[in-house]
MARGUMAR-580317 format. One record per residue (C-alpha): x, y negated, z; residue number from 1. Coordinates in Angstrom, 3 decimals, decimal comma. Each point is the difference from the previous one (the first is absolute). Layout:
<atoms>
{atom {X; Y; Z}; NUM};
...
</atoms>
This chain:
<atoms>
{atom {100,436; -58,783; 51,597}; 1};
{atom {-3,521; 0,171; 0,470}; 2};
{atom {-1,974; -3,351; -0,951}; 3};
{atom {-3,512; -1,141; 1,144}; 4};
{atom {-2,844; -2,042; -1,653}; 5};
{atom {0,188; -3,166; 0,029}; 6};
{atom {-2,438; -3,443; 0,236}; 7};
{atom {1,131; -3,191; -1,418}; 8};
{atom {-1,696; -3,072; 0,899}; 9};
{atom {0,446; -4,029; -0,310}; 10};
{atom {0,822; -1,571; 3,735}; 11};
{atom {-0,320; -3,839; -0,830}; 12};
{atom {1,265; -1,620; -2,279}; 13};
{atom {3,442; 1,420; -0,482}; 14};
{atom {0,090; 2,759; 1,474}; 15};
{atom {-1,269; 3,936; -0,349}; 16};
{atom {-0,753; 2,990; 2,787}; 17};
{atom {0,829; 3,295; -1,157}; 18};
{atom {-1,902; 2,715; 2,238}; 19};
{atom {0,710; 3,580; 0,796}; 20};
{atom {-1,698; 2,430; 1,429}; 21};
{atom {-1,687; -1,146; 3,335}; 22};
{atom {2,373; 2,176; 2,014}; 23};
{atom {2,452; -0,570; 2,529}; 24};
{atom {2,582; 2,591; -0,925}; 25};
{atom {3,982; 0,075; -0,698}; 26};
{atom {-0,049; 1,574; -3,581}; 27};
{atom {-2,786; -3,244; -1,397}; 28};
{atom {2,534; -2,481; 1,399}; 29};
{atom {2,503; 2,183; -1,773}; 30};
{atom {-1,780; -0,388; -3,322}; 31};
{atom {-0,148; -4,136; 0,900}; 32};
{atom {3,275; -0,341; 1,055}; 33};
{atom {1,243; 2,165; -3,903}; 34};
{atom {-2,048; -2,876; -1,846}; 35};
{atom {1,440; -2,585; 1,656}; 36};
{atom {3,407; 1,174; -0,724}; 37};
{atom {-1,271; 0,581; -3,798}; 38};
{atom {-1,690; -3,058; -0,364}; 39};
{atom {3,302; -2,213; 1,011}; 40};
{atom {2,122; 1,832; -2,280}; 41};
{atom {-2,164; -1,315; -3,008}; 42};
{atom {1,822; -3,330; 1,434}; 43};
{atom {-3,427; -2,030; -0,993}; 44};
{atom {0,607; -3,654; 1,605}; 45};
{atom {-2,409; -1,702; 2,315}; 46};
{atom {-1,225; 3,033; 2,208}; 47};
{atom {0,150; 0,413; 3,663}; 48};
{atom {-1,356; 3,178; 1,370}; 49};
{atom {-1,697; 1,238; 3,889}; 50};
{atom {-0,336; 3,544; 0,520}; 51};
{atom {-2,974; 1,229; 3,100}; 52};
{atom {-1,080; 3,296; 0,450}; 53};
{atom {-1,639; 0,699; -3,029}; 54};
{atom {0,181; -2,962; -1,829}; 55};
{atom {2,380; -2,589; -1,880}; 56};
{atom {-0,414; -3,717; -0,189}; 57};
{atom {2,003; -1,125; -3,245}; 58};
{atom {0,074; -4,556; -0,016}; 59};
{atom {1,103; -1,385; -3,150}; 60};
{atom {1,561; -3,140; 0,317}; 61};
{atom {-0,464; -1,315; -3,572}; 62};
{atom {-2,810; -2,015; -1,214}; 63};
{atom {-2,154; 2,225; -1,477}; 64};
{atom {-0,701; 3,613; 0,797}; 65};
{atom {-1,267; 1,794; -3,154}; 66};
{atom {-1,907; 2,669; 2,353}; 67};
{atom {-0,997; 2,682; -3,163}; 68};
{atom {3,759; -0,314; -0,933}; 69};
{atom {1,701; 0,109; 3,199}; 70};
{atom {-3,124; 3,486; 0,617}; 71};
{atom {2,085; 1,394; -2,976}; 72};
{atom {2,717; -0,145; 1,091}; 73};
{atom {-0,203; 1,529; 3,469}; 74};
{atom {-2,356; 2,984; -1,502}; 75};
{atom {3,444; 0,803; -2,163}; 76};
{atom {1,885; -0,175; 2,694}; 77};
{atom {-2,205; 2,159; 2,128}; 78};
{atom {-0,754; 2,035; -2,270}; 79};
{atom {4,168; 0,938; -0,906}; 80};
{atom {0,364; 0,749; 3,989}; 81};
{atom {-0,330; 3,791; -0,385}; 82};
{atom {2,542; 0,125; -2,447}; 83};
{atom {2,802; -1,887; 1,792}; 84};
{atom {1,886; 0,729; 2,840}; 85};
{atom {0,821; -3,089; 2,583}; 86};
{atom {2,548; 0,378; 2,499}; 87};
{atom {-0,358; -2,099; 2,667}; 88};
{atom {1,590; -0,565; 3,552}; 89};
{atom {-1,769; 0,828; 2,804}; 90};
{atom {0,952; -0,173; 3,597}; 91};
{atom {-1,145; 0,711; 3,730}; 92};
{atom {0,528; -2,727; 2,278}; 93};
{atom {1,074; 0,475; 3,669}; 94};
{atom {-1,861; -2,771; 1,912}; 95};
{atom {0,579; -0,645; 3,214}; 96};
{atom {-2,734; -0,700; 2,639}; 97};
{atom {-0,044; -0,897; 4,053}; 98};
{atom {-3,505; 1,523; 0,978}; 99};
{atom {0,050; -1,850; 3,816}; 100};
{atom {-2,478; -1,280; 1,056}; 101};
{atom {1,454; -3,774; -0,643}; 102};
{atom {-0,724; 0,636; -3,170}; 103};
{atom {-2,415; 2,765; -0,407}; 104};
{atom {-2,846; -2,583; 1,245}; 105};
{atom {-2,754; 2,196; -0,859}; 106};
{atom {1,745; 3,649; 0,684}; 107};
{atom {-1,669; 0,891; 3,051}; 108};
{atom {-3,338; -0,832; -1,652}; 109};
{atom {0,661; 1,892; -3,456}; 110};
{atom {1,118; 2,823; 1,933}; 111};
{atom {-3,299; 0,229; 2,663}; 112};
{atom {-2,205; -0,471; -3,242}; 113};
{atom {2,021; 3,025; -1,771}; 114};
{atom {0,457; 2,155; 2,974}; 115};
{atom {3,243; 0,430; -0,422}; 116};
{atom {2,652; -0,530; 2,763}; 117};
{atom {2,601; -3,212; -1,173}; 118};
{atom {2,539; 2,089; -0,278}; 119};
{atom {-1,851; 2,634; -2,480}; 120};
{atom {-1,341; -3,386; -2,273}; 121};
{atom {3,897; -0,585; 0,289}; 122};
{atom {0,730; 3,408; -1,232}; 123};
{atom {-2,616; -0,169; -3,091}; 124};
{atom {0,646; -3,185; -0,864}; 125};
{atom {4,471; 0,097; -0,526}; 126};
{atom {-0,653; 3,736; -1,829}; 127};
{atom {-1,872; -0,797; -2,981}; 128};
{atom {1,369; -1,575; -2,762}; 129};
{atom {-2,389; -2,924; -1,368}; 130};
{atom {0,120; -0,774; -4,042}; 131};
{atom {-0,007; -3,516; -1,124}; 132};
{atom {-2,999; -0,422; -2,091}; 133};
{atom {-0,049; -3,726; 0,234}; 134};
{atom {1,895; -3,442; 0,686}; 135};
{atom {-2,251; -2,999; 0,554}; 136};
{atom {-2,203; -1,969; 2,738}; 137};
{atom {3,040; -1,333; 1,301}; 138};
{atom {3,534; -0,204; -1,894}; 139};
{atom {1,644; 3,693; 0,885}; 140};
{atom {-3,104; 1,153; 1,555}; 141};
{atom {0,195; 3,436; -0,667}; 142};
{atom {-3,625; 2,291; -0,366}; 143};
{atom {1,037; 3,771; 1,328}; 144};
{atom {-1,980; 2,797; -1,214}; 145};
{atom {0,323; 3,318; 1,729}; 146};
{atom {-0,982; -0,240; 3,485}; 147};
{atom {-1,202; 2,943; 1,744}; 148};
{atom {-3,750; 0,074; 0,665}; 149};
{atom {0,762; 0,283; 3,687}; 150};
{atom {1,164; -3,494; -0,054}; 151};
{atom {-2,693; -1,769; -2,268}; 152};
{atom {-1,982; -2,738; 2,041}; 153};
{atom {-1,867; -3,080; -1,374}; 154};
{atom {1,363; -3,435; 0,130}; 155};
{atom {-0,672; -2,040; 2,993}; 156};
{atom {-3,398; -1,266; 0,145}; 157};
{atom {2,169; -3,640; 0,819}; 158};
{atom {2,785; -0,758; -1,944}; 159};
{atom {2,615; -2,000; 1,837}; 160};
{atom {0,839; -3,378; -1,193}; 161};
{atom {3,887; 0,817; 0,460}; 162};
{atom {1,276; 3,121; -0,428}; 163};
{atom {4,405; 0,192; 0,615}; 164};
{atom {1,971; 0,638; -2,678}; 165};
{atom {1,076; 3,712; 0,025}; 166};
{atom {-2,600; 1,492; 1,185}; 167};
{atom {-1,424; 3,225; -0,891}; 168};
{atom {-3,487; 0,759; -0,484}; 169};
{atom {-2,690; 2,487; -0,047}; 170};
{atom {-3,407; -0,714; -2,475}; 171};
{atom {-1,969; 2,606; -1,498}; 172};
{atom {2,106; 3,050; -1,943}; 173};
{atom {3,117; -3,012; -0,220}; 174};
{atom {2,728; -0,761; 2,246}; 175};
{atom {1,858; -3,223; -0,815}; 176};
{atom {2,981; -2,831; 1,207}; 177};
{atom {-0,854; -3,490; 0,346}; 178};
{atom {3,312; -1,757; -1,734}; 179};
{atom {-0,865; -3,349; 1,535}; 180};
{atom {-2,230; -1,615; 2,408}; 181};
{atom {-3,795; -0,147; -0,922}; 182};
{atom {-3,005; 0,795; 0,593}; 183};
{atom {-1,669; 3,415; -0,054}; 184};
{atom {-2,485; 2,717; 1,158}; 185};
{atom {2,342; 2,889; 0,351}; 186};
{atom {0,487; 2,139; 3,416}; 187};
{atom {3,382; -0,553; 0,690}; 188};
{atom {2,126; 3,008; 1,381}; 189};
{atom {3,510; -1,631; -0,290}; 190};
{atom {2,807; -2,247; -1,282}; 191};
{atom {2,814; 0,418; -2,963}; 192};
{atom {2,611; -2,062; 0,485}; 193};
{atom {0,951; 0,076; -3,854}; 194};
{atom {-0,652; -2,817; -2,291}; 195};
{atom {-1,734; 0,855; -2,832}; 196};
{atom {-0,008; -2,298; -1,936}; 197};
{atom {2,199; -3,149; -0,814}; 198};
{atom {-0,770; -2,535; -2,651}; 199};
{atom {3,307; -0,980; -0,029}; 200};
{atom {0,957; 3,705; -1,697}; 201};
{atom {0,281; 0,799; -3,416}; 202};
{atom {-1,800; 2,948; 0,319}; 203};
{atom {-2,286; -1,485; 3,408}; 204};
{atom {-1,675; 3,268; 1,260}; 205};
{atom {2,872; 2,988; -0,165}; 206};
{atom {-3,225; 2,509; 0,071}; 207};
{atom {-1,596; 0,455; -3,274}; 208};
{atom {-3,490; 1,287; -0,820}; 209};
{atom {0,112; 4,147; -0,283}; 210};
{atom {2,674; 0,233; 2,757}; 211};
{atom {-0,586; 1,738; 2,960}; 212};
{atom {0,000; -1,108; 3,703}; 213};
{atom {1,125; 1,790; 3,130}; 214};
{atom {-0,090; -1,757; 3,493}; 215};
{atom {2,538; 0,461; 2,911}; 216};
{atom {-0,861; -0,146; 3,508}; 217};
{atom {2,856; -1,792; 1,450}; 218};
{atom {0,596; -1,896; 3,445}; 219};
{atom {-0,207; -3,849; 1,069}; 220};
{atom {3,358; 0,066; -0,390}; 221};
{atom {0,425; 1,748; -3,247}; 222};
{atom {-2,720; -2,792; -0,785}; 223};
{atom {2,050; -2,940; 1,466}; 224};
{atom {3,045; 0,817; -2,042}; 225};
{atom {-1,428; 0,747; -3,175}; 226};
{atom {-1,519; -3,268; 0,242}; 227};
{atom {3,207; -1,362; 0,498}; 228};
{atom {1,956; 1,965; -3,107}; 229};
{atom {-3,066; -0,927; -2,082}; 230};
{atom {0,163; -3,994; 0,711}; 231};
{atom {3,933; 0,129; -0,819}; 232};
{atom {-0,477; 1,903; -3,379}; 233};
{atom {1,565; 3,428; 0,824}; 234};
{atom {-2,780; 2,018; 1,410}; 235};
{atom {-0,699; 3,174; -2,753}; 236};
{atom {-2,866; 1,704; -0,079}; 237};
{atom {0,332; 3,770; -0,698}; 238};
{atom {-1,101; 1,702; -3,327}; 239};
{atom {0,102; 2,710; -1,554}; 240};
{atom {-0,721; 0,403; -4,372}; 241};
{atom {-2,789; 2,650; -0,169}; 242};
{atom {0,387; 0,809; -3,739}; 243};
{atom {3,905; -0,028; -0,484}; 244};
</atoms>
């Protein structure tokens, strides 16, 4: 396995950043995701840990963090990444999405500014598949990387102050799903009906970071019952294990 440099610095007071290469690309987030895995198998108490794009937040919840210490430590780690090998799951995620115009609110507009026809934004949009590079902003909010350049547009110059729950959006080179009412600046194209998250979970968001995403255009009412088997418990979302 291939490993990058590395930048370690102190984030507060108990806490460190650990910085990768500044690129946005699926074999970096590789590398982060291996150290993560190797760093909780030294089973050191205390540490919570946030994997972005090309960085890793890692909080200690002790007292004291011994930064020069806690820099040794990960530079071992890193440094024994080339010599391991870490399996780890990774799936793609059927998602479902109604792209009306209910809920695709700003559709009409992304697809004028694009010059694409709805139906061809549609098309692009449900046959990519999007890789997880981040969880955060909002609990389950999931950053997508991987969106075709056809589809990149910049955020709305006005956020909302209430954007619905489920919604998917369009900002920059990221597509994304809102998992709860809030506000935001995305362009919204259309709604999932799937929760995704739920605090009351063990594990609350199914969809991990280095997963992949894959939407499905489905009706209003494909929509309506989904929403339905997903508030009783027993709706499933499709996947599929890309490295069995």
């Amino acid at each position: 396995m291939k490993s990058y440099p590395i930048t370690i610095k102190p984030f507060g007071e108990r806490a460190i950043l650990i910085e990768w290469p500044n690129q946005v690309e699926e074999a970096i987030l590789a590398n982060i995701l291996d150290f993560y895995d190797a760093f909780k198998e030294l089973k050191l108490p205390g540490w919570e840990m946030s994997v972005a794009y090309n960085s890793l937040t890692m909080v200690c919840n002790k007292e004291h963090l011994d930064f020069e210490q806690i820099k040794k430590v990960v530079l071992d780690c890193h440094a024994k990444l080339e010599n391991i090998k870490i399996r780890r799951a990774q799936h793609l995620w059927q998602i479902p999405v109604c792209y009306d115009l209910e809920f695709g609110i700003d559709l009409e507009e992304v697809a004028k500014k694009l010059e694409l026809s709805i139906e061809e934004l549609i098309l692009q949009h449900t046959s990519h598949q999007y890789v997880v590079y981040g969880i955060g902003f909002l609990p389950g909010f999931m950053y997508l990387g991987g969106l075709p350049q056809t589809l990149e547009i910049p955020r709305r110059a006005e956020p909302r102050l209430q954007v619905a729950k489920g919604s998917v959006g369009l900002a920059g080179k990221q597509t994304g799903i809102y998992p709860q009412d809030s506000p935001g600046g995305w362009n919204i194209i259309g709604n999932c009906p799937v929760n995704l998250f739920n605090p009351k979970l063990k594990e609350p968001c199914f969809i991990k970071v280095g997963d992949k995403i894959q939407f499905q255009q489905i009706s209003k009412a494909e929509y309506d019952l989904h929403k339905i088997e997903g508030e009783v418990g027993i709706y499933k979302p499709e996947k599929t294990e890309l490295n069995a």
